[in-house]
mmCIF file as gemmi writes it, N, C-alpha and C atoms, coordinates in Angstrom:
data_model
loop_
_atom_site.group_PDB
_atom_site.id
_atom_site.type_symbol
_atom_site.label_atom_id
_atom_site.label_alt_id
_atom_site.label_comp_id
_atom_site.label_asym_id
_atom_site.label_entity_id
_atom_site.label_seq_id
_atom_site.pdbx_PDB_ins_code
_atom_site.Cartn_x
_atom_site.Cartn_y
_atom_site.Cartn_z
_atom_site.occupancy
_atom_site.B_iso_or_equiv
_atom_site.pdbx_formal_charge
_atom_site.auth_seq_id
_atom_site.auth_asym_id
_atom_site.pdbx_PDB_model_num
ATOM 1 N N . UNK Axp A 1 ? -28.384 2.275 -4.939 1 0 ? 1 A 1
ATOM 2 C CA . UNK Axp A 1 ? -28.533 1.377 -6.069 1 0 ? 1 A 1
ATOM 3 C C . UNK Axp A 1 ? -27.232 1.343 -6.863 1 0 ? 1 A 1
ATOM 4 N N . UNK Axp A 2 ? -26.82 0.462 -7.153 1 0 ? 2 A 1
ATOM 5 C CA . UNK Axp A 2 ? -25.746 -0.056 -8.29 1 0 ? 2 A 1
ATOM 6 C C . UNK Axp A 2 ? -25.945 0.433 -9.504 1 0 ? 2 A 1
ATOM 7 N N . UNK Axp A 3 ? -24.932 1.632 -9.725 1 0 ? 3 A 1
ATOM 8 C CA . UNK Axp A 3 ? -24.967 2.131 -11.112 1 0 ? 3 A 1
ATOM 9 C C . UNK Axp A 3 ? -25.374 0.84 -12.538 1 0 ? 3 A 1
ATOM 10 N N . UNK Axp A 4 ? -25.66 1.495 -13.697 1 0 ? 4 A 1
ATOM 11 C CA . UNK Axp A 4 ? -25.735 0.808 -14.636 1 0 ? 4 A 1
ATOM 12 C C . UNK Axp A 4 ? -24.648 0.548 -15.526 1 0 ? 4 A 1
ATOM 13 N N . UNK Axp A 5 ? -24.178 1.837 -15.823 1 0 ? 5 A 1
ATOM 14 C CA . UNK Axp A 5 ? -23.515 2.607 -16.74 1 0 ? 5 A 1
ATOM 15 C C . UNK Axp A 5 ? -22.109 1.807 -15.813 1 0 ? 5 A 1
ATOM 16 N N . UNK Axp A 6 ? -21.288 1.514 -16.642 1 0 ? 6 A 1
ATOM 17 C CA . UNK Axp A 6 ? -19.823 0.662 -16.709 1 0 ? 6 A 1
ATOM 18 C C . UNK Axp A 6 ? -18.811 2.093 -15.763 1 0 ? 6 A 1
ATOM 19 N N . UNK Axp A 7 ? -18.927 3.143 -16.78 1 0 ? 7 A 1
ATOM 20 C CA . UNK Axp A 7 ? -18.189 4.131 -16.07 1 0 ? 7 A 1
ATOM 21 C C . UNK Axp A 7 ? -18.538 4.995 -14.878 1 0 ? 7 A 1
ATOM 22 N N . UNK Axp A 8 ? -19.926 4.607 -14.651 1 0 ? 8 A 1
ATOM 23 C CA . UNK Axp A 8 ? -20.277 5.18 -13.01 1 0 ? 8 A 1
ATOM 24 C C . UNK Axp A 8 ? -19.445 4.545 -11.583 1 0 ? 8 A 1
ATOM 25 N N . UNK Axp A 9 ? -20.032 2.919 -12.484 1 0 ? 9 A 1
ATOM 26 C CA . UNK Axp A 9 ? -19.348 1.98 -12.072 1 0 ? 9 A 1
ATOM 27 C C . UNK Axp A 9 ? -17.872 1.776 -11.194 1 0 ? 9 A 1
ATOM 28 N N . UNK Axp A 10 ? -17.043 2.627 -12.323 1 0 ? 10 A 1
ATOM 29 C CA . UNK Axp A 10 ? -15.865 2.989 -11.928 1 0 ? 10 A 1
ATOM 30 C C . UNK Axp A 10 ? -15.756 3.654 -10.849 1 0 ? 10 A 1
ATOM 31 N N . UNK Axp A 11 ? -16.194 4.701 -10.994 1 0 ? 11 A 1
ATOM 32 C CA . UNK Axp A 11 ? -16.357 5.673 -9.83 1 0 ? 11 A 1
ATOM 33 C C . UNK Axp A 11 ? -17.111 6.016 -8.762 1 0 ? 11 A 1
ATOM 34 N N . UNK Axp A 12 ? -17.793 4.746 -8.437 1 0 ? 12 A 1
ATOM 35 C CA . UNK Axp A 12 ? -18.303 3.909 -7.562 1 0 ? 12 A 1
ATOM 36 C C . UNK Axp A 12 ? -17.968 4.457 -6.109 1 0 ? 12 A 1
ATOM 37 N N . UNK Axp A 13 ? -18.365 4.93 -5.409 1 0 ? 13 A 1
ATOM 38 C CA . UNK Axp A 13 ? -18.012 5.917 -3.589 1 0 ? 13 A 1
ATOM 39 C C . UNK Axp A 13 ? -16.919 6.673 -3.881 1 0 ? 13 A 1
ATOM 40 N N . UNK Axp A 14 ? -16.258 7.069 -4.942 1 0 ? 14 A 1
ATOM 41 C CA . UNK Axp A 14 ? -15.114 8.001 -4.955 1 0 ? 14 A 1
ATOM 42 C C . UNK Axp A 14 ? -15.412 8.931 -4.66 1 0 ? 14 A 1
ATOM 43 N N . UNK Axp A 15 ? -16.895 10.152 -4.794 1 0 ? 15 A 1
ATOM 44 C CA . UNK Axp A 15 ? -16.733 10.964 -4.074 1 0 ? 15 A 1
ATOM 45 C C . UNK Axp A 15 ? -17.347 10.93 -2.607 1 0 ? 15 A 1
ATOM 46 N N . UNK Axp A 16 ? -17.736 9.748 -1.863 1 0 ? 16 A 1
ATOM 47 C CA . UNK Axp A 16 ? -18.141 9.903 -0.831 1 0 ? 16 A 1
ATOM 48 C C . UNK Axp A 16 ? -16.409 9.673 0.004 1 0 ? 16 A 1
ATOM 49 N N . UNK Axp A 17 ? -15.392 8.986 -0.475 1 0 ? 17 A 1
ATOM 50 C CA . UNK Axp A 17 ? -14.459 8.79 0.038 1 0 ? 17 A 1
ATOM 51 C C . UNK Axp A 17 ? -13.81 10.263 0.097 1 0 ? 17 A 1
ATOM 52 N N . UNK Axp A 18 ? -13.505 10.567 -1.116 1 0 ? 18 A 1
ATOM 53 C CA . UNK Axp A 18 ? -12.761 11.99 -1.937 1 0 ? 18 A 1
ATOM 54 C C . UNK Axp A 18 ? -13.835 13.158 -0.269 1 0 ? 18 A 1
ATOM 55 N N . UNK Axp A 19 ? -14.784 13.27 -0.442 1 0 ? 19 A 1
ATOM 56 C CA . UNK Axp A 19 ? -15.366 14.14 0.906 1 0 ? 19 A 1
ATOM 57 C C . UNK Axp A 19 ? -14.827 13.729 2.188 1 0 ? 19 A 1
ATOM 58 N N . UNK Axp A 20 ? -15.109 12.702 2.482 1 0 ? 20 A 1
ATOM 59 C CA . UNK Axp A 20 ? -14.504 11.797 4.147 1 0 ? 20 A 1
ATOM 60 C C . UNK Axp A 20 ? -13.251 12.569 4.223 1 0 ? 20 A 1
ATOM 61 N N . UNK Axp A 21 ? -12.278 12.399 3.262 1 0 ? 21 A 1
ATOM 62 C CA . UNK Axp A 21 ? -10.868 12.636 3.315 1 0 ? 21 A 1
ATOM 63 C C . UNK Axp A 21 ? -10.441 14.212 3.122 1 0 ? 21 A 1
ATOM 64 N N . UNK Axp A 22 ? -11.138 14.76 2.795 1 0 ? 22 A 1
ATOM 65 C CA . UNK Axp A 22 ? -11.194 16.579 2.845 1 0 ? 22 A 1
ATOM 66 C C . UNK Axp A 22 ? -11.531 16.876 4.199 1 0 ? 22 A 1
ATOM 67 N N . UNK Axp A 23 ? -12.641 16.575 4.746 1 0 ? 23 A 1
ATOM 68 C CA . UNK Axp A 23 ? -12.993 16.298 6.55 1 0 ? 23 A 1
ATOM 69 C C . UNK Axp A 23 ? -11.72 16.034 6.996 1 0 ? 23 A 1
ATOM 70 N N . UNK Axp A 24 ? -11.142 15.077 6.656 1 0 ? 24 A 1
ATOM 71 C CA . UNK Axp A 24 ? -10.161 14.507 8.01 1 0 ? 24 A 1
ATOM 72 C C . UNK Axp A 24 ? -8.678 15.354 7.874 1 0 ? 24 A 1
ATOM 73 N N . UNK Axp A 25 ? -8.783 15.716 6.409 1 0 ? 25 A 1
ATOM 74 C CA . UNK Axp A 25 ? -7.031 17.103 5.989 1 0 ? 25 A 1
ATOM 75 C C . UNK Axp A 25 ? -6.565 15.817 5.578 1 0 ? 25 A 1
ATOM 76 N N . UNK Axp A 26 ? -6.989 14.579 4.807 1 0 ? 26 A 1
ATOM 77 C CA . UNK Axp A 26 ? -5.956 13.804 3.821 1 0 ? 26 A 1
ATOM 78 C C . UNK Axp A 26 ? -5.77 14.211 2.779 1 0 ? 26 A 1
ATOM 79 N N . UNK Axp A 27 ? -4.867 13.875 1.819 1 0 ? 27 A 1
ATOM 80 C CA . UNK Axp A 27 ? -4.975 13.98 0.486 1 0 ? 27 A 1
ATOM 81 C C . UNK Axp A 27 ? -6.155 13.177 0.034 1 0 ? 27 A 1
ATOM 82 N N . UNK Axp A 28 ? -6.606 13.805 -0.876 1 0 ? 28 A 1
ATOM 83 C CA . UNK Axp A 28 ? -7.884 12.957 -1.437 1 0 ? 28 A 1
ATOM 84 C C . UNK Axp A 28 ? -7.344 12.207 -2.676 1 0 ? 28 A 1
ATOM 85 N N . UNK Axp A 29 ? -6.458 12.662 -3.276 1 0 ? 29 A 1
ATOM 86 C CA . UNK Axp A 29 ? -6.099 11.997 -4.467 1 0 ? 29 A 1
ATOM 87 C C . UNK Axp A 29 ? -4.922 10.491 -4.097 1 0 ? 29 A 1
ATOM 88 N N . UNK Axp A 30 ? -4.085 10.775 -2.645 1 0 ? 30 A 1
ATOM 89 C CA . UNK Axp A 30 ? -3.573 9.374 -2.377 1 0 ? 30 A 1
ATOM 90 C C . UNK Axp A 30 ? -4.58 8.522 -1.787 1 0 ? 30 A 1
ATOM 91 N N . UNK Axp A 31 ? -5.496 9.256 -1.143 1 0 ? 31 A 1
ATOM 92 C CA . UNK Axp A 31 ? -6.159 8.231 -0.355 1 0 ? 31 A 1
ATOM 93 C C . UNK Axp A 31 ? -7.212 7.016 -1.632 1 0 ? 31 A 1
ATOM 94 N N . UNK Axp A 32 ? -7.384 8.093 -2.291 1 0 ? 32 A 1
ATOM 95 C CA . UNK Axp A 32 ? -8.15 7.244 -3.463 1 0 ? 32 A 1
ATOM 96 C C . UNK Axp A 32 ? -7.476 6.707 -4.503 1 0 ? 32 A 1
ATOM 97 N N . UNK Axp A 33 ? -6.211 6.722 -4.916 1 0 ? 33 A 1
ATOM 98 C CA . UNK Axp A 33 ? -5.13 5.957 -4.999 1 0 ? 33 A 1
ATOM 99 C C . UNK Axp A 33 ? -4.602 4.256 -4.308 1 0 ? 33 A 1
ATOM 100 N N . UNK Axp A 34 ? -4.473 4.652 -3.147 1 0 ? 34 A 1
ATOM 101 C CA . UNK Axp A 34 ? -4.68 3.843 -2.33 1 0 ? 34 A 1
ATOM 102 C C . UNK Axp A 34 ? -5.727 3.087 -1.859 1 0 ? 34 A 1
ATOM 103 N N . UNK Axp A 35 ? -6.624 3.308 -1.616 1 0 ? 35 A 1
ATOM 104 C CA . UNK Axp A 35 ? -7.545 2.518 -1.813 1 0 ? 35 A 1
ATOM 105 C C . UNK Axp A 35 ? -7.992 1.72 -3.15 1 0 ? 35 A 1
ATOM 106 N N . UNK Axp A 36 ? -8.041 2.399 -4.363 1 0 ? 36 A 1
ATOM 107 C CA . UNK Axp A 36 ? -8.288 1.552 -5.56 1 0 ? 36 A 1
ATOM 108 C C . UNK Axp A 36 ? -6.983 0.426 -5.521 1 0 ? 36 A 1
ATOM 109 N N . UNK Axp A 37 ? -5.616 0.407 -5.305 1 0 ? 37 A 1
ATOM 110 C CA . UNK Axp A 37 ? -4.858 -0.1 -5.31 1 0 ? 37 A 1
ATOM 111 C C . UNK Axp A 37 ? -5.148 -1.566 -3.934 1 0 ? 37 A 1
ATOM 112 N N . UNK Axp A 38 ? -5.878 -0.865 -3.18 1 0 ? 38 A 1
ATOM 113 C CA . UNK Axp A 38 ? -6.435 -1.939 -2.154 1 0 ? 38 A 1
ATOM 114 C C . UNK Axp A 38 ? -7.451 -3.044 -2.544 1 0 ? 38 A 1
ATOM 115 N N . UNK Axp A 39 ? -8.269 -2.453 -2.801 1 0 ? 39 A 1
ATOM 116 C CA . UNK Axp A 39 ? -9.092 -3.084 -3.59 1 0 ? 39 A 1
ATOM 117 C C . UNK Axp A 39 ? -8.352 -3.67 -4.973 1 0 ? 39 A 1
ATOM 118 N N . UNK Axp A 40 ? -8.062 -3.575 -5.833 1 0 ? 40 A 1
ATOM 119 C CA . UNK Axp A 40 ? -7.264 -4.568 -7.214 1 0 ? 40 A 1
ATOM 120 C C . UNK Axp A 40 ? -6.624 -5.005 -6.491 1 0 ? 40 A 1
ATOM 121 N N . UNK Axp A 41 ? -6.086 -5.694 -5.669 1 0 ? 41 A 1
ATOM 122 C CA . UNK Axp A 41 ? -4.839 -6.707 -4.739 1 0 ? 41 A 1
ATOM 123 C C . UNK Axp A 41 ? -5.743 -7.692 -4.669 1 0 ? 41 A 1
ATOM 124 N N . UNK Axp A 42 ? -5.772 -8.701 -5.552 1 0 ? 42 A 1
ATOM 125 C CA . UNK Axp A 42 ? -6.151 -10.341 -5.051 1 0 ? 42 A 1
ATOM 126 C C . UNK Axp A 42 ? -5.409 -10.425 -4.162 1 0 ? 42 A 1
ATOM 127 N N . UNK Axp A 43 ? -4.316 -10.822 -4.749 1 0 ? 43 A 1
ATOM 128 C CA . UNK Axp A 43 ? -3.32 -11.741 -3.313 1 0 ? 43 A 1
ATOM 129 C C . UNK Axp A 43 ? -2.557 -11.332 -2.514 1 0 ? 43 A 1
ATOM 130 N N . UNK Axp A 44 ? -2.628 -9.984 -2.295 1 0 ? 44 A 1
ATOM 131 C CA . UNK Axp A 44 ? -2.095 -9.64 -1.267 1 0 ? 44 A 1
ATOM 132 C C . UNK Axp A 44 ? -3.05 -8.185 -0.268 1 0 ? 44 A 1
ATOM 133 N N . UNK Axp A 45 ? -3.562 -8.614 0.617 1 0 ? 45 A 1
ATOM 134 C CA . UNK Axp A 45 ? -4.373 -7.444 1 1 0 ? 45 A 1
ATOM 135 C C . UNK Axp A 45 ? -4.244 -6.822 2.24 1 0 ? 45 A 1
ATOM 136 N N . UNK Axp A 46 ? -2.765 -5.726 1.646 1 0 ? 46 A 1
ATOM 137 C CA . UNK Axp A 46 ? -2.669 -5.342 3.32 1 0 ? 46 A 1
ATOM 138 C C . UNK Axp A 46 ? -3.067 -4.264 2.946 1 0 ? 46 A 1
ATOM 139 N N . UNK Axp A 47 ? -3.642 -3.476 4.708 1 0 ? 47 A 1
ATOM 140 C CA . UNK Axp A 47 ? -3.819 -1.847 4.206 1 0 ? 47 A 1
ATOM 141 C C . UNK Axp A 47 ? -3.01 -0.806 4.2 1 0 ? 47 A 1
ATOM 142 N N . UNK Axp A 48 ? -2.844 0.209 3.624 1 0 ? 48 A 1
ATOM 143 C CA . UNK Axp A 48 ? -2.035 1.034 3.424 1 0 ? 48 A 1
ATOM 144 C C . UNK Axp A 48 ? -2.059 2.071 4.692 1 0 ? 48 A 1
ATOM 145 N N . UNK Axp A 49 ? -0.993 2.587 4.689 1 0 ? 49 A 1
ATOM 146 C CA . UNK Axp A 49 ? -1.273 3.343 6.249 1 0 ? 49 A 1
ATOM 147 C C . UNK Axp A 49 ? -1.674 4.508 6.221 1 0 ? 49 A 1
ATOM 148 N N . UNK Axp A 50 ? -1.923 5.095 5.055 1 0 ? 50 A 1
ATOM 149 C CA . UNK Axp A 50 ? -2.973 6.242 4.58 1 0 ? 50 A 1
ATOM 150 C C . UNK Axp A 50 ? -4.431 5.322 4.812 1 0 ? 50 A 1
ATOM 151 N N . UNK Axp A 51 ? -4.977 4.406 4.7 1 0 ? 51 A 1
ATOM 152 C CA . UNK Axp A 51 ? -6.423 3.996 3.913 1 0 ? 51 A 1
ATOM 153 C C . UNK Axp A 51 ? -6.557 3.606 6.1 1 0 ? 51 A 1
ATOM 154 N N . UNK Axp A 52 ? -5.693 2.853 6.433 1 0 ? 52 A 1
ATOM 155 C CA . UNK Axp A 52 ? -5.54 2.467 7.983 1 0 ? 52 A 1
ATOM 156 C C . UNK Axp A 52 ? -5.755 4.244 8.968 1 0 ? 52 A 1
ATOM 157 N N . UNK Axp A 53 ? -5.204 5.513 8.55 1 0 ? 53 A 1
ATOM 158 C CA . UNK Axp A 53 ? -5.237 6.392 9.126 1 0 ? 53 A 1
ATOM 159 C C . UNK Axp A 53 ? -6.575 6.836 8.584 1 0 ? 53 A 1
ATOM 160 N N . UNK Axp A 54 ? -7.174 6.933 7.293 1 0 ? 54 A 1
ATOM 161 C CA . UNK Axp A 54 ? -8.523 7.125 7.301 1 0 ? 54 A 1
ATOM 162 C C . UNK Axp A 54 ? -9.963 6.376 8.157 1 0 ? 54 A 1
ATOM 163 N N . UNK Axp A 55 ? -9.483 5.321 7.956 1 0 ? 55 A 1
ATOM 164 C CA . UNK Axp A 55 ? -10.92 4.519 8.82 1 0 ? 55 A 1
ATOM 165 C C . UNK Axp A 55 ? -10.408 4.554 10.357 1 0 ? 55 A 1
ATOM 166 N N . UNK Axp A 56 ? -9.477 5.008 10.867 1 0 ? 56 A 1
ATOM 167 C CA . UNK Axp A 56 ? -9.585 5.468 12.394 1 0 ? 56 A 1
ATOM 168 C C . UNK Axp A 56 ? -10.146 6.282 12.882 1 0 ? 56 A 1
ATOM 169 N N . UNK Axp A 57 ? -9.629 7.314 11.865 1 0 ? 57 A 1
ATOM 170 C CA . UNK Axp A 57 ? -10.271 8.827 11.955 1 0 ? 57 A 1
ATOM 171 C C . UNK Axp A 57 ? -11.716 8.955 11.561 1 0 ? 57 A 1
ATOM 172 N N . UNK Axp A 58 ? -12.1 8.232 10.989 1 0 ? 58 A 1
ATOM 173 C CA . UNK Axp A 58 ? -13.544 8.13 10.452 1 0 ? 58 A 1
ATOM 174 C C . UNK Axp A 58 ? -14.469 7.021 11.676 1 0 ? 58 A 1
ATOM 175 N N . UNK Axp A 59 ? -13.322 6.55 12.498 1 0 ? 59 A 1
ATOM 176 C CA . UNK Axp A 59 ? -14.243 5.756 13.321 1 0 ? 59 A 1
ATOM 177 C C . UNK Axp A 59 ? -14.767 6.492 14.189 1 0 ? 59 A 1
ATOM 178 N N . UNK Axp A 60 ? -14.155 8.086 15.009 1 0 ? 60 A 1
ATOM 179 C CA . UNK Axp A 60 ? -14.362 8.668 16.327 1 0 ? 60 A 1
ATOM 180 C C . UNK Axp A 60 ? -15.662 9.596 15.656 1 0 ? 60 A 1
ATOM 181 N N . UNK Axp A 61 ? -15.685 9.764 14.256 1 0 ? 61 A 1
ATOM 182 C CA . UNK Axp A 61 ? -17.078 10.725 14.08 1 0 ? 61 A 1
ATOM 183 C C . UNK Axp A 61 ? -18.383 10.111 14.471 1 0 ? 61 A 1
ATOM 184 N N . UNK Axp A 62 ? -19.285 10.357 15.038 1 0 ? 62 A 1
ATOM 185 C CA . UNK Axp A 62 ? -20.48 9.691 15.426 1 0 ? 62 A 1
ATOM 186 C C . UNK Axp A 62 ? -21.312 10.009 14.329 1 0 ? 62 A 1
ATOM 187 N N . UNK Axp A 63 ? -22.14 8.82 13.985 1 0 ? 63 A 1
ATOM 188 C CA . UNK Axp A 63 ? -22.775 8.809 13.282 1 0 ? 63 A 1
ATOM 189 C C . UNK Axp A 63 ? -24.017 9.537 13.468 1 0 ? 63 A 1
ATOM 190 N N . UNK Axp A 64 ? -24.646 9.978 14.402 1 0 ? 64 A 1
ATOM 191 C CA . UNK Axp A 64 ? -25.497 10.622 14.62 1 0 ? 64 A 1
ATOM 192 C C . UNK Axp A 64 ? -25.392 11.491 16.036 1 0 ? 64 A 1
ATOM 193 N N . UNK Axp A 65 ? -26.441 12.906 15.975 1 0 ? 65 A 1
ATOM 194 C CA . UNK Axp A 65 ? -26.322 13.495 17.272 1 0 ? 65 A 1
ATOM 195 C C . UNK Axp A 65 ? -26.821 12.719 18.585 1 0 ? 65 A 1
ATOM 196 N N . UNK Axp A 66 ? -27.231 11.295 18.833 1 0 ? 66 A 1
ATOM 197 C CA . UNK Axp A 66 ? -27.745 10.663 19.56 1 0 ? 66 A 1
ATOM 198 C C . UNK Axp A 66 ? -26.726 10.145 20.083 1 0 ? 66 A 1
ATOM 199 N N . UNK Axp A 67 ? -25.517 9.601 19.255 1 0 ? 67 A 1
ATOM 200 C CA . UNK Axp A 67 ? -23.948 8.945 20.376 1 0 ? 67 A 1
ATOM 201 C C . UNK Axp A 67 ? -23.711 9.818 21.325 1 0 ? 67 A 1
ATOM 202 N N . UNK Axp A 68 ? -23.949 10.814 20.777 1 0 ? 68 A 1
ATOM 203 C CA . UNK Axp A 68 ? -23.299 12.355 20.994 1 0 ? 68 A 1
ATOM 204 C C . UNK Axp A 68 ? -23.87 12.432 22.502 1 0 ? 68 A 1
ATOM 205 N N . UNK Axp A 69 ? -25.067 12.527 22.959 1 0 ? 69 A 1
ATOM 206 C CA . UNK Axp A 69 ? -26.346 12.92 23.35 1 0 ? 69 A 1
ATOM 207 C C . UNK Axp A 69 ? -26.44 11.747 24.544 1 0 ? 69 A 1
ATOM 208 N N . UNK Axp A 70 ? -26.362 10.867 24.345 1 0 ? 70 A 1
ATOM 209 C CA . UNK Axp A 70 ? -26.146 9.55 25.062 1 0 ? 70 A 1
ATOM 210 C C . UNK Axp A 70 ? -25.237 9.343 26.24 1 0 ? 70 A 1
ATOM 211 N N . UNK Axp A 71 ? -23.98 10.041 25.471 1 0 ? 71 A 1
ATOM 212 C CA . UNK Axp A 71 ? -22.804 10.149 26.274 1 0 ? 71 A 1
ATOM 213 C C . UNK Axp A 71 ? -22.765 11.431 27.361 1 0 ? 71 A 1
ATOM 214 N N . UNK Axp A 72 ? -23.643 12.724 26.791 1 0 ? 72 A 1
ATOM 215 C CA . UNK Axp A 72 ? -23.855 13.735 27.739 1 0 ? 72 A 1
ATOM 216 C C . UNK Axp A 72 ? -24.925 12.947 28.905 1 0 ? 72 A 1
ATOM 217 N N . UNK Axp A 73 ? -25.764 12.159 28.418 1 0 ? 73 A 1
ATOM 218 C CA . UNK Axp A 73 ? -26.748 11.683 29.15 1 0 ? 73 A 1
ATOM 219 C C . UNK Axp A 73 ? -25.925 11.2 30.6 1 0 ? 73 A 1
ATOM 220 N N . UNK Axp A 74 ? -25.048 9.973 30.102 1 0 ? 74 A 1
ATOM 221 C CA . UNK Axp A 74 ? -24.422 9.289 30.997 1 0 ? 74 A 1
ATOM 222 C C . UNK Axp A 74 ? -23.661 9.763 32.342 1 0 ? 74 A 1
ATOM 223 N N . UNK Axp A 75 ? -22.463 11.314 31.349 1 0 ? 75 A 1
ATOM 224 C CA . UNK Axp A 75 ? -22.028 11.968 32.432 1 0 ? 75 A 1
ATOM 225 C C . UNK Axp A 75 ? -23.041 12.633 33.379 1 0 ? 75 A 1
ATOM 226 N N . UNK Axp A 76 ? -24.16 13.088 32.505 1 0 ? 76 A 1
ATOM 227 C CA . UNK Axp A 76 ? -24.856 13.797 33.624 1 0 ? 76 A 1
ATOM 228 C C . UNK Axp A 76 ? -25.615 12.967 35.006 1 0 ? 76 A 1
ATOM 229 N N . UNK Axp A 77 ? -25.818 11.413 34.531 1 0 ? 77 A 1
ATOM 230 C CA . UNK Axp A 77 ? -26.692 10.803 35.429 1 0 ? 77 A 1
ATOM 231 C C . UNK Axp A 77 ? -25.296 10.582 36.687 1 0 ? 77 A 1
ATOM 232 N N . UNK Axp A 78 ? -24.044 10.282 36.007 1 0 ? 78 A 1
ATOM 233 C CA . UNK Axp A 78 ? -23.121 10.573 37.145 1 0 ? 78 A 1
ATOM 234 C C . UNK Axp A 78 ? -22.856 11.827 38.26 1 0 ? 78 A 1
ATOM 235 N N . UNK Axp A 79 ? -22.737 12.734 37.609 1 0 ? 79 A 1
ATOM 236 C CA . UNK Axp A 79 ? -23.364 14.022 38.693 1 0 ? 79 A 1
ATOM 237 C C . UNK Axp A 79 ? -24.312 14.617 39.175 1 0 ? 79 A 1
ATOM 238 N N . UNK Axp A 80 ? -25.383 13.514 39.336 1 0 ? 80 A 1
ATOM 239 C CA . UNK Axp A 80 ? -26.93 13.957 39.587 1 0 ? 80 A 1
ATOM 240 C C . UNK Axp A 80 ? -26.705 14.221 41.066 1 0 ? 80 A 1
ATOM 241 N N . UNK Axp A 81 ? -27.26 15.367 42.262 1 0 ? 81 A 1
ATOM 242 C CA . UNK Axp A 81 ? -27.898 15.453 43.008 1 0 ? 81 A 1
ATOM 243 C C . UNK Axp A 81 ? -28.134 13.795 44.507 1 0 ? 81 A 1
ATOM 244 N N . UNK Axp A 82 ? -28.731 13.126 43.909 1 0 ? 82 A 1
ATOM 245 C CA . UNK Axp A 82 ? -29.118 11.828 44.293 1 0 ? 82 A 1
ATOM 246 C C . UNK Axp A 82 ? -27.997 11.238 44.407 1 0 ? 82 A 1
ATOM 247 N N . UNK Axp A 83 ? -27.163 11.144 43.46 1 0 ? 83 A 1
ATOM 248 C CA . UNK Axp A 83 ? -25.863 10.382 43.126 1 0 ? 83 A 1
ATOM 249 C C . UNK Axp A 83 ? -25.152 10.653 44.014 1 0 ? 83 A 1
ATOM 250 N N . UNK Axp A 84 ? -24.745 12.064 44.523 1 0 ? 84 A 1
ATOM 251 C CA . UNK Axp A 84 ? -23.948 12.281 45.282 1 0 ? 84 A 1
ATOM 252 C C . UNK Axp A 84 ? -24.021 12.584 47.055 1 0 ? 84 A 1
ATOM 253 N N . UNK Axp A 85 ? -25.342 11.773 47.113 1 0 ? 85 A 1
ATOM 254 C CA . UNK Axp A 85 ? -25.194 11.572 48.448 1 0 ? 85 A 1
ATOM 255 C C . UNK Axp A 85 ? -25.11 10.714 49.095 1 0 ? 85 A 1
């Protein structure tokens, strides 16, 4: 839910970002720097190569133990018994 309060407001996913970026060994204080600075850019919106090295690194974590689980699935149906004859 969307804070009420003006100054929650502000600080709006900073600590879900500020955590992400302790996980990955960024600075938490450029990355959230950088990003607020991303966000206030009307007219010009490139990404910063801190905010670009975070959402890479945040792309290979699986969101759940089931990607995870899926992918053991797969290798294993490749070395099945059956498979290899």
């Amino acid at each position: 839910m969307w804070p009420e309060d003006e100054g929650e407001r502000l600080l709006y996913s900073d600590k879900e970002v500020a955590f992400f970026a302790r996980i990955i060994g960024l600075n938490t204080i450029d990355v959230l720097i950088d990003l607020r600075d991303y966000t206030c850019k009307l007219t010009k919106r490139s990404i910063s190569p801190l905010i670009k090295s975070l959402l890479c690194r945040l792309s290979v974590i699986p969101i759940s133990p089931a990607a995870c689980e899926r992918g053991f699935s797969a290798v294993n149906a490749q070395q099945s018994p059956t498979r290899n004859r």
